[in-house]
DSSP file (Angstrom, degrees, kcal/mol; ACC not computed):
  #  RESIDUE AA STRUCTURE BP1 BP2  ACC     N-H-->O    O-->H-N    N-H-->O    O-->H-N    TCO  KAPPA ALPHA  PHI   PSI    X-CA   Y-CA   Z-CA
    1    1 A X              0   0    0      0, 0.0     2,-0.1     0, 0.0     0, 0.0   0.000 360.0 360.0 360.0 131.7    5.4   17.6  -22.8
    2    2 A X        -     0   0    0      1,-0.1     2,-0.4     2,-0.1     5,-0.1  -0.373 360.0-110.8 -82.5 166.4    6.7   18.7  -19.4
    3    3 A X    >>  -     0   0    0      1,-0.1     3,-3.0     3,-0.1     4,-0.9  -0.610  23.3-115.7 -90.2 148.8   10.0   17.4  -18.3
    4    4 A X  H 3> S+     0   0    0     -2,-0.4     4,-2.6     1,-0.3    -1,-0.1   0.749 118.2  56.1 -52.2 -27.1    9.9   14.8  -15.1
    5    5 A X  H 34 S+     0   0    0      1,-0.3     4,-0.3     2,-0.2    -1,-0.3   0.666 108.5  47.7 -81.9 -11.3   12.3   18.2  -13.1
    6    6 A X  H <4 S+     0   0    0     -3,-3.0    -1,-0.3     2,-0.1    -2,-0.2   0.545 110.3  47.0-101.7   8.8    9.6   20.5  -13.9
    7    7 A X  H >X S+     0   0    0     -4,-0.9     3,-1.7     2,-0.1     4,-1.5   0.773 120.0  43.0 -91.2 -57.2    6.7   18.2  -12.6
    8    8 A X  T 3< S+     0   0    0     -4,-2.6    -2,-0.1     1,-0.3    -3,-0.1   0.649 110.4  52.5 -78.2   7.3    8.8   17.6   -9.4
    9    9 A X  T 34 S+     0   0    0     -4,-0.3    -1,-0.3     1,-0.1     7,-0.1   0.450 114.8  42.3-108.8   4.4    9.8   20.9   -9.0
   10   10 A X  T <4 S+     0   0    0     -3,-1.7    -2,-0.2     5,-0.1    -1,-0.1   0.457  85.9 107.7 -94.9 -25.0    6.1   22.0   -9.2
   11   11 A X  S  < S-     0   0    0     -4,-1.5     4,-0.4     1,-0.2    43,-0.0  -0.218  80.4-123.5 -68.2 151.8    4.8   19.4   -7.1
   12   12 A X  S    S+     0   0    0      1,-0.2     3,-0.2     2,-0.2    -1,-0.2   0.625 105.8  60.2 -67.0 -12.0    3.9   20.8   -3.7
   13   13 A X  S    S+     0   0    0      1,-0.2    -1,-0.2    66,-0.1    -2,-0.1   0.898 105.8  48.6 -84.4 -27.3    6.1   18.5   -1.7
   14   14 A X  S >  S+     0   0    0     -6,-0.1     3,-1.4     2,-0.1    -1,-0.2   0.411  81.5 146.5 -88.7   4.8    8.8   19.8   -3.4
   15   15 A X  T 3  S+     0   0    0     -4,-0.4    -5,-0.1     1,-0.3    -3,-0.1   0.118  73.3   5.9  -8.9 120.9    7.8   23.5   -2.9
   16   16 A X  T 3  S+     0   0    0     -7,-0.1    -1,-0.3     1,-0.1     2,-0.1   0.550  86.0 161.5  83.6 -10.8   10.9   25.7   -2.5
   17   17 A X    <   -     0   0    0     -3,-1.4     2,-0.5    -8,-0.1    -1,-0.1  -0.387  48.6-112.2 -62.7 147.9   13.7   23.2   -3.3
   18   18 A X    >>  -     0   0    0      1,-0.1     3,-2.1    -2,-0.1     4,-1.4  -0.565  34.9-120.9 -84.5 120.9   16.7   24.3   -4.2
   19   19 A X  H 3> S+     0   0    0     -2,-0.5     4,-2.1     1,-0.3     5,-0.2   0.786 113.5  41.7 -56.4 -42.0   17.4   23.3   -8.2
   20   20 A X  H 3> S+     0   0    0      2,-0.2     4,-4.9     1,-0.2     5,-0.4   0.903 108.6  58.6 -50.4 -41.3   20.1   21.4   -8.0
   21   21 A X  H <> S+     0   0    0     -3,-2.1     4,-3.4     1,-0.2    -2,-0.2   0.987 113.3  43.4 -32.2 -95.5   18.5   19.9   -5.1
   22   22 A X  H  X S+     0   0    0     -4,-1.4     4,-2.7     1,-0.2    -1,-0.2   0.756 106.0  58.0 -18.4 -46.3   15.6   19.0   -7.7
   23   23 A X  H  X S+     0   0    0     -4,-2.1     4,-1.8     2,-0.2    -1,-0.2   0.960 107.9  50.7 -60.1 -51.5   17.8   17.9  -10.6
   24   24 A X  H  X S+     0   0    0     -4,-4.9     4,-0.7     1,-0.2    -2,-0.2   0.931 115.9  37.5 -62.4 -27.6   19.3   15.2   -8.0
   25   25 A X  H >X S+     0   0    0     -4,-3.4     3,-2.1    -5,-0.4     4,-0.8   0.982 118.4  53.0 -79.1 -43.8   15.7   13.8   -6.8
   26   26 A X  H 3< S+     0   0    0     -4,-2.7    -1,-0.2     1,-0.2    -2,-0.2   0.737 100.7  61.0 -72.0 -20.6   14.4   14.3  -10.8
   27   27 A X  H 3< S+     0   0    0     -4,-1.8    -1,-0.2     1,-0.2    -2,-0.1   0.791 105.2  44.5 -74.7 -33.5   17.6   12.1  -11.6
   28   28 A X  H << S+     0   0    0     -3,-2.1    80,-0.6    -4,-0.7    -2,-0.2   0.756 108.4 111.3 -71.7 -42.2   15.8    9.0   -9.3
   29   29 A X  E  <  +A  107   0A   0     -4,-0.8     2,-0.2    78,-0.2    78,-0.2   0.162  33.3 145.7 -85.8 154.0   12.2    9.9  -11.3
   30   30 A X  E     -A  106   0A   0     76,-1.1    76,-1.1    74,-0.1    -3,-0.0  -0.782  44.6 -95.6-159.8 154.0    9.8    8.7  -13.7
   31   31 A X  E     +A  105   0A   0     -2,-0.2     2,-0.2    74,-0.2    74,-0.2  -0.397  36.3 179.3 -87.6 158.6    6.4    8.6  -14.5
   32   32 A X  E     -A  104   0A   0     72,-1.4    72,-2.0    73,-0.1     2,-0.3  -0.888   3.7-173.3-155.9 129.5    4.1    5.7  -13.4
   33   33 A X  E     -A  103   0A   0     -2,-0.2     2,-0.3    70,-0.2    70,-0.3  -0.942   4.3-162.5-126.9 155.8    0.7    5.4  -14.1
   34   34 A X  E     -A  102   0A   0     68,-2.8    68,-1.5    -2,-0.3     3,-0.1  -0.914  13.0-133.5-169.9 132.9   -1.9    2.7  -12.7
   35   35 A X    >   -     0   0    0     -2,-0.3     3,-2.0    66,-0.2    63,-0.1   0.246  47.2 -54.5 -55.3 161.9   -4.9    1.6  -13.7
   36   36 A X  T 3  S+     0   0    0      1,-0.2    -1,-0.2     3,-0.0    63,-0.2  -0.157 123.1   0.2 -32.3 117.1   -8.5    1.0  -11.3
   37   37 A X  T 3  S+     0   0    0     61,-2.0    -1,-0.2    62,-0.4    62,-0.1   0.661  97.8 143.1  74.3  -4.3   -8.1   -1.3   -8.6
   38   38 A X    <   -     0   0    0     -3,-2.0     2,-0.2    60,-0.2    -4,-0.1  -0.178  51.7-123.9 -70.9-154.4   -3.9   -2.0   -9.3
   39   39 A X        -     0   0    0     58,-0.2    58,-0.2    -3,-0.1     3,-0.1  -0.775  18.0-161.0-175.9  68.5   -2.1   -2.3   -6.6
   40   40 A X  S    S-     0   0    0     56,-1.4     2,-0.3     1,-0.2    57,-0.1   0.523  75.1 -21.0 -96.7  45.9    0.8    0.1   -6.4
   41   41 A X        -     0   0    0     55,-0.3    55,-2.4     6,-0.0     2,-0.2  -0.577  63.0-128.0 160.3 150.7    2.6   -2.0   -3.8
   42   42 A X    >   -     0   0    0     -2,-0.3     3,-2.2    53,-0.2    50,-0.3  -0.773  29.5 -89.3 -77.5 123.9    1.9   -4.4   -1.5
   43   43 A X  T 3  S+     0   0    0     -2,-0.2    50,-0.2     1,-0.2    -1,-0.1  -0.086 114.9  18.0 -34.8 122.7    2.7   -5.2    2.8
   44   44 A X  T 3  S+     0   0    0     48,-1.9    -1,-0.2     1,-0.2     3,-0.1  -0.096  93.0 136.2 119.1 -44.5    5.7   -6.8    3.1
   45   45 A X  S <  S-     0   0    0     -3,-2.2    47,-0.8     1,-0.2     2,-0.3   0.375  75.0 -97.2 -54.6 176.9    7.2   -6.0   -0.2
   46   46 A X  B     -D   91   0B   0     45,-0.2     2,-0.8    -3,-0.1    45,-0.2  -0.632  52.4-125.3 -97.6 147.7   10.8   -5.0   -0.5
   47   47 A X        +     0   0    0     43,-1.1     3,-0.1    -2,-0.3    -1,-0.1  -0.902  44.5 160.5-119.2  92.0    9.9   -0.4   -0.6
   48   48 A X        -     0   0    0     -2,-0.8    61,-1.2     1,-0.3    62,-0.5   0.426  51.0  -1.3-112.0 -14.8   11.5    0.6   -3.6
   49   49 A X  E     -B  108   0A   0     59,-0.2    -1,-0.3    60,-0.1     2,-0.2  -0.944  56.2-140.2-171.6 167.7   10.0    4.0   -4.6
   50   50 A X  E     -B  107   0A   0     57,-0.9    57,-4.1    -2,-0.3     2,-0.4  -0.757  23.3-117.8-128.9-177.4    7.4    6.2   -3.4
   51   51 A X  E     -BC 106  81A   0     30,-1.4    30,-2.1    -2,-0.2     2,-0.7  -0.850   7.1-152.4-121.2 133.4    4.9    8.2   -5.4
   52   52 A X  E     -BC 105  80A   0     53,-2.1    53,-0.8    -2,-0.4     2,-0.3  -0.958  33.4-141.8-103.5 129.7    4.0   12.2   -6.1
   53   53 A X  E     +B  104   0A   0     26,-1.9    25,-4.0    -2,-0.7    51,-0.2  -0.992  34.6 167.0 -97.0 115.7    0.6   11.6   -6.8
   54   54 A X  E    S+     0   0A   0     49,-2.1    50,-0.2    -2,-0.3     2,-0.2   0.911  72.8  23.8-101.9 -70.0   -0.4   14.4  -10.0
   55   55 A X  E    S-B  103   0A   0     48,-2.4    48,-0.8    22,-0.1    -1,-0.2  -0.671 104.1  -3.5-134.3 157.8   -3.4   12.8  -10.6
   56   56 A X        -     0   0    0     -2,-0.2     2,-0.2    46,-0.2    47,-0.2   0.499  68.9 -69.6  18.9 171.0   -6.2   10.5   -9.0
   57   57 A X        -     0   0    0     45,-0.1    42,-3.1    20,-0.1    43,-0.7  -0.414  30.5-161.2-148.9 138.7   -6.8    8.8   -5.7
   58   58 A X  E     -EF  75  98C   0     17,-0.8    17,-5.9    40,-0.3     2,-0.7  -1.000  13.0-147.2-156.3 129.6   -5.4    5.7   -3.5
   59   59 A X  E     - F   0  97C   0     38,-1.9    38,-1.1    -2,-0.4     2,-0.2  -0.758  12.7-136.4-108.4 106.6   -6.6    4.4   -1.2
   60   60 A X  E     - F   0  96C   0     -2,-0.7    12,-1.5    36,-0.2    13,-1.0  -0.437  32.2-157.9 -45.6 110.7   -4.0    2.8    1.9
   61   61 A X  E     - F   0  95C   0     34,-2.3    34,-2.5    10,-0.2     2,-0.3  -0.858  23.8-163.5-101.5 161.4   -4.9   -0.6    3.1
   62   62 A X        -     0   0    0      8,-0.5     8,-2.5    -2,-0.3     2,-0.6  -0.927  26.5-129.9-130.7 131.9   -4.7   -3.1    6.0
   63   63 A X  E     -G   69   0D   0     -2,-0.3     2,-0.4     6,-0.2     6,-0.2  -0.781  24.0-168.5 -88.0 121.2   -5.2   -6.4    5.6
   64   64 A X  E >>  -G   68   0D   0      4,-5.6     2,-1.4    -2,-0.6     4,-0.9  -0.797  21.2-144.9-125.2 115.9   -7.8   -7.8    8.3
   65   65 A X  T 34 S+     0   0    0     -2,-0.4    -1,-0.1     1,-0.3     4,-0.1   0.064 102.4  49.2 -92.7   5.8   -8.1  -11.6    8.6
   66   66 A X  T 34 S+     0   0    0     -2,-1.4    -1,-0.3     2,-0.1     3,-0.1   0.730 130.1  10.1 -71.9 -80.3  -11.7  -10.8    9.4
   67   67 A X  T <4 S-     0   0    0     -3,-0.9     2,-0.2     1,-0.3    -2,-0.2   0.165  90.6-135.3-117.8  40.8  -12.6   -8.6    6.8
   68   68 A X  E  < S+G   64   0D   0     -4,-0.9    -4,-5.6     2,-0.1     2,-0.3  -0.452  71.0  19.6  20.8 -88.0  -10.1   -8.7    4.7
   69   69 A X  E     -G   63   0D   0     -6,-0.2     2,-0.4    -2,-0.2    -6,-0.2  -0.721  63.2-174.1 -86.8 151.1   -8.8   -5.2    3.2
   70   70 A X        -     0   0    0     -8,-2.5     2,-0.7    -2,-0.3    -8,-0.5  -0.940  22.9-127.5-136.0  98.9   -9.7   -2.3    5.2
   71   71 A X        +     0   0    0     -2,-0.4   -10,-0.2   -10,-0.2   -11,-0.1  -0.365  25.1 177.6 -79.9 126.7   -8.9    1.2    4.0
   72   72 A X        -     0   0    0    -12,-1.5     2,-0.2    -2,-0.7    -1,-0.1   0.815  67.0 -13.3 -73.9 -56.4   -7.0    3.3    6.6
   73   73 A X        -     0   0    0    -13,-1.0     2,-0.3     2,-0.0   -13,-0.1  -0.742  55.9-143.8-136.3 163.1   -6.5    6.6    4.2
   74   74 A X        -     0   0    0     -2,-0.2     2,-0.4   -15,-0.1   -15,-0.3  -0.728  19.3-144.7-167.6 144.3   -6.8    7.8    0.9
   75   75 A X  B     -E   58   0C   0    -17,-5.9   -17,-0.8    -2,-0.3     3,-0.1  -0.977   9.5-145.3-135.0 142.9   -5.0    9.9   -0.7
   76   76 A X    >   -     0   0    0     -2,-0.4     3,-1.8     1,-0.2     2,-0.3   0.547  39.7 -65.9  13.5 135.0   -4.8   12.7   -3.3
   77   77 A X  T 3  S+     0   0    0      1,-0.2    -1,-0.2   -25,-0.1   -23,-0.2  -0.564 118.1  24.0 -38.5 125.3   -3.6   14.6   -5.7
   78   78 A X  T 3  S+     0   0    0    -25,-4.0    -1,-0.2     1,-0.4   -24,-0.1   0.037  94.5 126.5 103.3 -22.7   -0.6   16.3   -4.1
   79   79 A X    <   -     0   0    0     -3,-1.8   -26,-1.9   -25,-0.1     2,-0.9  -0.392  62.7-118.6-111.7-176.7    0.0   14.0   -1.7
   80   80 A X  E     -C   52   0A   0    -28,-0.1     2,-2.2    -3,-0.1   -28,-0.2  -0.530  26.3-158.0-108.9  94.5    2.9   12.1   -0.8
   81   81 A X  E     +C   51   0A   0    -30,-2.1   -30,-1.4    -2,-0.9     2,-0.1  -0.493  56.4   9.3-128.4 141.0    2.8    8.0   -1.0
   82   82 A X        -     0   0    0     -2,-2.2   -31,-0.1   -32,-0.2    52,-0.1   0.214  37.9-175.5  53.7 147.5    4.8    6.0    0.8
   83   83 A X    >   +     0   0    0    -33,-0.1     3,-4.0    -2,-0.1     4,-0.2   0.571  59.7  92.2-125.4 -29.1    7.1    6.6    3.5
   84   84 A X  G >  S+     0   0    0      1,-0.3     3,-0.5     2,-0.1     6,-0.5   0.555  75.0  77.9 -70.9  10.3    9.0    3.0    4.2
   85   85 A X  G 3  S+     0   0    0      1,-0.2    -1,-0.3     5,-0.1    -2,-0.1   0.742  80.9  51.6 -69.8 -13.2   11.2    3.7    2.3
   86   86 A X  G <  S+     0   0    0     -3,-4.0     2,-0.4    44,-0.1    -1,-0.2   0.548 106.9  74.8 -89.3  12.2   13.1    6.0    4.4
   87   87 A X  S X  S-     0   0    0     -3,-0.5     3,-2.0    -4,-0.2     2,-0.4  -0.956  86.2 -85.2-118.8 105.7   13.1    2.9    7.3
   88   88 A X  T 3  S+     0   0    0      1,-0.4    -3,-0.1    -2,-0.4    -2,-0.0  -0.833 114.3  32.6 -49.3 122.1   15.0   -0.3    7.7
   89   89 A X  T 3  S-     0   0    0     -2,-0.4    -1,-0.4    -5,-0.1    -4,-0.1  -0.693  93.4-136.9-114.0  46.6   14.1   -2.6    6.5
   90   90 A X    <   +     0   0    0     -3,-2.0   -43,-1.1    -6,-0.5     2,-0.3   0.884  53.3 134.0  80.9  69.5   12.8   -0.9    3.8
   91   91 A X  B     -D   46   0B   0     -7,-0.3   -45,-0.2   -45,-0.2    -1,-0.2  -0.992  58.4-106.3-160.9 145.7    9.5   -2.7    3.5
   92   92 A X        -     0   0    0    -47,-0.8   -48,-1.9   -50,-0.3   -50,-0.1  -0.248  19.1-164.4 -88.1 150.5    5.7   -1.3    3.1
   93   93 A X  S    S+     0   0    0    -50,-0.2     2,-0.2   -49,-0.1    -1,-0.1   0.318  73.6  35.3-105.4  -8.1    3.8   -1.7    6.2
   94   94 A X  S    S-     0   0    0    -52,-0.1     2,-0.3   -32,-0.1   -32,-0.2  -0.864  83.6-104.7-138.4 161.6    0.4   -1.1    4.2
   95   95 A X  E     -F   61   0C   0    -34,-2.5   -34,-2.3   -53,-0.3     2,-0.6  -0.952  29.6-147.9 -96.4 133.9   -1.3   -1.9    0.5
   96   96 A X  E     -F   60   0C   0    -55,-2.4   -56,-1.4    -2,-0.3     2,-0.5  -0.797  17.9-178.0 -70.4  73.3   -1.6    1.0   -2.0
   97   97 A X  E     -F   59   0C   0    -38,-1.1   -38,-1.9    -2,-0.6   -58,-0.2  -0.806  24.3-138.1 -62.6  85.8   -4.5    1.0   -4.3
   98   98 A X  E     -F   58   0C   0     -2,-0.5   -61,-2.0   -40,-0.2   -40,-0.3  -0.339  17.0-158.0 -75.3 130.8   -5.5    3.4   -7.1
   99   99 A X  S    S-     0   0    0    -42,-3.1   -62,-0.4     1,-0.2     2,-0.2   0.947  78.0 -21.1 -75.3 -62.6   -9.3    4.0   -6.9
  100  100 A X  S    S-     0   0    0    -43,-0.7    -1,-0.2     1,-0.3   -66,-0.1  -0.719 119.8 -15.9-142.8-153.2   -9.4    5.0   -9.9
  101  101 A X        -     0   0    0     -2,-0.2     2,-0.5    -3,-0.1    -1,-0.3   0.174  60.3-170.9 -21.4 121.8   -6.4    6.5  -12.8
  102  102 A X  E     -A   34   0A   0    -68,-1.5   -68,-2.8    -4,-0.1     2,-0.5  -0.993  13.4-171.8-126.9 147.2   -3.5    7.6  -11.0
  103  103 A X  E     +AB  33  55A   0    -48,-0.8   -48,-2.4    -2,-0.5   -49,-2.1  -0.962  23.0 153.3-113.4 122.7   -0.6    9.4  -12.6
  104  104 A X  E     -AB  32  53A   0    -72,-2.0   -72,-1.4    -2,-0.5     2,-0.3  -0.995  46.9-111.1-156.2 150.7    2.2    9.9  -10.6
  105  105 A X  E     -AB  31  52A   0    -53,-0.8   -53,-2.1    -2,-0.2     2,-0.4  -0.657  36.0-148.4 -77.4 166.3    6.6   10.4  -10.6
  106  106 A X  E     -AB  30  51A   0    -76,-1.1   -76,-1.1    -2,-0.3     2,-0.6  -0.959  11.2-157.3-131.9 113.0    7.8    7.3   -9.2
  107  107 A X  E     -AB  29  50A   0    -57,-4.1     2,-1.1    -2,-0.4   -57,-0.9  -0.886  14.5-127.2-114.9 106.1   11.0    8.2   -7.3
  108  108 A X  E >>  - B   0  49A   0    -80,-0.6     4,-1.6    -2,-0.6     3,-0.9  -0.278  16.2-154.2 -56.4 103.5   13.5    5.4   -6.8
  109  109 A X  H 3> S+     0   0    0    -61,-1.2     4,-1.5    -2,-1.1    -1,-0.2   0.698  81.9  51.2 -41.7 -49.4   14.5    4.9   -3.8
  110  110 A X  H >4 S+     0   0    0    -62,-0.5     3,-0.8     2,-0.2    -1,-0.3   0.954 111.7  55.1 -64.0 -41.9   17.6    3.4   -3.5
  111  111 A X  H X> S+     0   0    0     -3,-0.9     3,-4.5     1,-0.3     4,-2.6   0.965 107.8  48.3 -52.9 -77.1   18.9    6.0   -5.8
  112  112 A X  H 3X S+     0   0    0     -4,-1.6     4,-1.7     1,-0.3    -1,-0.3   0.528 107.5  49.5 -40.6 -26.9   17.8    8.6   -3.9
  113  113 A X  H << S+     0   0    0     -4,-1.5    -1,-0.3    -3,-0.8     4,-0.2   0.208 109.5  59.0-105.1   9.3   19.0    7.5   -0.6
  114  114 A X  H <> S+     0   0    0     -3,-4.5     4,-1.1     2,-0.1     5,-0.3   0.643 109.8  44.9 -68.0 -72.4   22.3    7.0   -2.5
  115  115 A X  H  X S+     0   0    0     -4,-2.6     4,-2.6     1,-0.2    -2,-0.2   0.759 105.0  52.0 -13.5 -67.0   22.0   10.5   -3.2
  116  116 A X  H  < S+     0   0    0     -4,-1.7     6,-0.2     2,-0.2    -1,-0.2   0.940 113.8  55.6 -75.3 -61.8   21.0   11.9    0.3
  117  117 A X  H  4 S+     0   0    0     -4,-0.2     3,-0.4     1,-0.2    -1,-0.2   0.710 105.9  51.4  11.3 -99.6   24.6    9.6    1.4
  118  118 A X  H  < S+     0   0    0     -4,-1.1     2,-0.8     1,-0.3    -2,-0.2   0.620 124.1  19.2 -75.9 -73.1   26.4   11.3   -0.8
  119  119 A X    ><  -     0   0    0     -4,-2.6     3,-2.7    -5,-0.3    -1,-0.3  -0.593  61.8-161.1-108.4  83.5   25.3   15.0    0.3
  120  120 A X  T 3> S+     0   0    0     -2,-0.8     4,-4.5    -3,-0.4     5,-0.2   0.767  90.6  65.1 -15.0 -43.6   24.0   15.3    3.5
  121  121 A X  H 3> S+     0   0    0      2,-0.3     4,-1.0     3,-0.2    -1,-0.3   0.693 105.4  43.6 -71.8 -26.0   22.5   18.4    2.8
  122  122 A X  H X4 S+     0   0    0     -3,-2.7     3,-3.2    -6,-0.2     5,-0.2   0.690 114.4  56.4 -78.3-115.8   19.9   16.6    0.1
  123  123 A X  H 3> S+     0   0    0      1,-0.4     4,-0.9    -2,-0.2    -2,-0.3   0.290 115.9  35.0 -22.5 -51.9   19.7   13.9    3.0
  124  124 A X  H >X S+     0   0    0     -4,-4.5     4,-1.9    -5,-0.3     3,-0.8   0.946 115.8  49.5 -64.2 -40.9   18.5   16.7    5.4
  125  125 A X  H <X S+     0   0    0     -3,-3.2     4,-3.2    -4,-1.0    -2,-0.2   0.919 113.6  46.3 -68.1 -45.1   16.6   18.9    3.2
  126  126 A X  H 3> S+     0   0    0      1,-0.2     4,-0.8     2,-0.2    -1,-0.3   0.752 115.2  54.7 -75.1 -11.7   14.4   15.5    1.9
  127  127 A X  H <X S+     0   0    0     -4,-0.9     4,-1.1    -3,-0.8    -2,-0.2   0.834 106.1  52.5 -73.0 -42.0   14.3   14.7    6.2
  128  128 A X  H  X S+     0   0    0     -4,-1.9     4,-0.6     2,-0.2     3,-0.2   0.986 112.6  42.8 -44.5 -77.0   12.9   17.9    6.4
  129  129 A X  H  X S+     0   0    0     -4,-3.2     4,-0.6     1,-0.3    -2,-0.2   0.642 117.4  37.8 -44.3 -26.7   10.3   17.1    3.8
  130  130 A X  H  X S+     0   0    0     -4,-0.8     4,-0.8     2,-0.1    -1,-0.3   0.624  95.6  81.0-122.7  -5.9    9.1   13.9    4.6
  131  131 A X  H  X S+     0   0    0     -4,-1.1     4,-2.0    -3,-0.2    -2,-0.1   0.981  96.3  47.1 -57.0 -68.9    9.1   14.2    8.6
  132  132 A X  H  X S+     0   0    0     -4,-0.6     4,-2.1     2,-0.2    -1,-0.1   0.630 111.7  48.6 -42.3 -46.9    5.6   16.2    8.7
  133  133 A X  H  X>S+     0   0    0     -4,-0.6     4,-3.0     2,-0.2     5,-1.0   0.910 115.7  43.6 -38.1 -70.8    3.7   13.8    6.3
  134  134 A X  H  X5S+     0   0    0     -4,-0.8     4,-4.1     1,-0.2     5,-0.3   0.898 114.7  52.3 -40.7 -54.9    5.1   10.7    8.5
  135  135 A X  H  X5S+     0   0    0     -4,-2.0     4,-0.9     2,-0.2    -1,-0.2   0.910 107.5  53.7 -15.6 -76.2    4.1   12.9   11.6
  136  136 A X  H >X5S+     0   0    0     -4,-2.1     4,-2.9     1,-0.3     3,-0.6   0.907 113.9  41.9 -40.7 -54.9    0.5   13.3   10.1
  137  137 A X  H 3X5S+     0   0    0     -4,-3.0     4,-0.9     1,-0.3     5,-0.3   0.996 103.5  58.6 -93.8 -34.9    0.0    9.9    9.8
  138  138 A X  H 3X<S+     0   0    0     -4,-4.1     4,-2.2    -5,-1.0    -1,-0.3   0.815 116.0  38.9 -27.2 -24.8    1.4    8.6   12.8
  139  139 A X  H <X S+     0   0    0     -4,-0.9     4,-2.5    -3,-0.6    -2,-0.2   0.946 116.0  56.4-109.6 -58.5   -1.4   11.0   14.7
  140  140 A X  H >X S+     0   0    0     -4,-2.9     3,-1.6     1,-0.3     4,-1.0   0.789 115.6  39.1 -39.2 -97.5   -4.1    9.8   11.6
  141  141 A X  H 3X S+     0   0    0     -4,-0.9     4,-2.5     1,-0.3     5,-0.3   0.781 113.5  55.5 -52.3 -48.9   -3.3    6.3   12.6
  142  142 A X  H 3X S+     0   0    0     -4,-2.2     4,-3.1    -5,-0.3    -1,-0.3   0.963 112.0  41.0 -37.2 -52.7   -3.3    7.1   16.5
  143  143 A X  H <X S+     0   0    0     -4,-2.5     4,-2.8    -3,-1.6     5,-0.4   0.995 108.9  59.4 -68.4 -57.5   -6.8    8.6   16.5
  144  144 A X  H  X S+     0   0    0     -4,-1.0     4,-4.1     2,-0.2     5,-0.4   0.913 105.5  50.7   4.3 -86.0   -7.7    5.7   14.2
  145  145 A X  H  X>S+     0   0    0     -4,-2.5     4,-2.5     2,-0.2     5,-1.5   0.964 113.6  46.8 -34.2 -82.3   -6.4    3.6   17.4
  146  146 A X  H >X5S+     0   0    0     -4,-3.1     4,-3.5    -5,-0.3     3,-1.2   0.926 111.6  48.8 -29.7 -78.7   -8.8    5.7   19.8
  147  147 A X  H 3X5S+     0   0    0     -4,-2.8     4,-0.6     1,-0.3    -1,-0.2   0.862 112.5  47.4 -25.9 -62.7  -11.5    5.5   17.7
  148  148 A X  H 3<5S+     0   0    0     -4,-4.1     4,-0.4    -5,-0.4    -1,-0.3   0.839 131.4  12.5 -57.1 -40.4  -11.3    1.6   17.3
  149  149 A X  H <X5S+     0   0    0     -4,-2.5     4,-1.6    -3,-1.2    -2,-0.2   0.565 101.7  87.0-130.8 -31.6  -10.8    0.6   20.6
  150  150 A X  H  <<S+     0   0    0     -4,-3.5    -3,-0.2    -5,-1.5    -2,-0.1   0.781  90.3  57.4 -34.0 -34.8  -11.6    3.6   22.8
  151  151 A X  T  < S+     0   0    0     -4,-0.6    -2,-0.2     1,-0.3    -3,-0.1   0.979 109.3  47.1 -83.4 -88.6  -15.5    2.5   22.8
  152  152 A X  T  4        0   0    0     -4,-0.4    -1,-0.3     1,-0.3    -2,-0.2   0.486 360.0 360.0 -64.2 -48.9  -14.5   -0.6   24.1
  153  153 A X     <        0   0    0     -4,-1.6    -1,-0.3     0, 0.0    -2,-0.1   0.559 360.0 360.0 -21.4 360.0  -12.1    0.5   27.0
């Protein structure tokens, strides 16, 4: 069985980290799995870890008082989910859904942004990391925005 610092130190977000580096984020980690159709977090909720996704697909929702959830994204194996954590007041702006199995590290947040405190140099290097995802979906949701309402302008 591999150990939770060699999963995150394989993972592609973590690409290049420096091991100690690794040790400290693996220190936050644990594996999390969730079934079809759970839910791993909810809008509103208090953002208390994010997820390396190893295995199956989630799908990002918006709730719309029309038609009630409306998926935004979905994402991968590899990819990175959730970001509000790194934000006061630390609280998901979206729902997170597993389409179907997901296996994933679960990195605790608070820990980790103890951590990043603690050595600045962690705190930049994981700023580093998670600026280009957040980027990506900022411009995902912009064109989104176009899309949706441009027709109409």
């Amino acid at each position: 069985m591999e150990s939770i610092e060699h999963i995150v130190k394989e993972h592609r977000f973590f690409a290049g980290m420096d091991a100690g580096f690794v040790a400290l984020v693996s220190g936050c980690a644990k594996n999390a799995r969730f079934d079809p159709g759970q839910y791993l977090f909810h809008e509103s909720d208090s953002a208390d870890w994010f997820f390396l996704l190893r295995n199956g697909s989630v799908a990002i929702e918006l709730r719309d008082p029309a038609r009630g959830a409306v998926t935004v994204q979905t994402l991968h194996e590899g990819d990175l989910c959730g970001l509000s954590w790194l934000v006061p007041p630390y609280r998901w702006t979206y729902d997170a859904r597993a389409i179907d199995l997901v296996r994933a590290i679960a990195v605790d947040a608070a820990c980790l942004r103890r951590k990043s405190e603690a050595d600045p140099r962690l705190g930049y290097d994981m700023m580093k990391r998670f600026m280009p995802p957040l980027v990506e979906r900022l411009q995902a949701a912009r064109m989104q925005m176009i899309d949706i309402y441009g027709a109409h302008g």
